[in-house]
Each structure stands twice: as C-alpha cells, then as structure tokens.
C-alpha positions in Angstrom: 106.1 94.4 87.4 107.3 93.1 90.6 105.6 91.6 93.2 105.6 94.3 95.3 104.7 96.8 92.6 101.2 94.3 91.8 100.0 94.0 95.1 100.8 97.8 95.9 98.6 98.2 92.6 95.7 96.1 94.3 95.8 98.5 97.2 95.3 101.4 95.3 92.3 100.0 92.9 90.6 98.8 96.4 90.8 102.0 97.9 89.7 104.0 94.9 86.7 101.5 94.5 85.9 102.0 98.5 85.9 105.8 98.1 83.5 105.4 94.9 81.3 103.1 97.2 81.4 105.8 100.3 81.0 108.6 97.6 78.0 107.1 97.1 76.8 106.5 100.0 77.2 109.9 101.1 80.1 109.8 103.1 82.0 112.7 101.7 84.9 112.9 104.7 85.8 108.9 104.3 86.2 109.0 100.7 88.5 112.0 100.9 90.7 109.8 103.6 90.1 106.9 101.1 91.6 108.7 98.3 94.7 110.0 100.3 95.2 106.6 101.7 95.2 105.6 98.1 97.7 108.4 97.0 99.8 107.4 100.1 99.7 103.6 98.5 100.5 104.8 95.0 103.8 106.6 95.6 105.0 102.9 96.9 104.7 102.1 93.0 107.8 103.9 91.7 
C-alpha cells in the first residue's frame, strides 16, 4: 500500500468508528452523513 492509500484507509476507519459512536448516541441523521462521508473517502482507495 501507498501512502496515500494508508492514510485514505485511516479516514475511512475514523469515520466508520464516529458513525458507530453517533449511532449510539442517538444521532441517526449524522451517522448516515458519517457513513457517506466514509464511502466518499473509500472510493479514493482504488
């Protein structure tokens, strides 16, 4: 893996781990944008 490729993978896990926290929470509309922001950070990995 490049750089680029491990720190776009460090994006992703900290967004997915944010939307689990807000899921939690009870914040149901920021862990949707969580998860698309993480989807949106994940297509920079191919």
């Amino acid at each position: 893996m490049t750089l680029g490729q491990i720190s776009w993978s460090a994006i992703v896990a900290i967004c997915v781990i944010a939307a689990i926290i807000v899921l939690v929470s009870g914040y149901v509309g920021y862990f949707a944008v969580l998860l698309a922001l993480a989807a949106a950070a994940a297509i920079n990995l191919r």
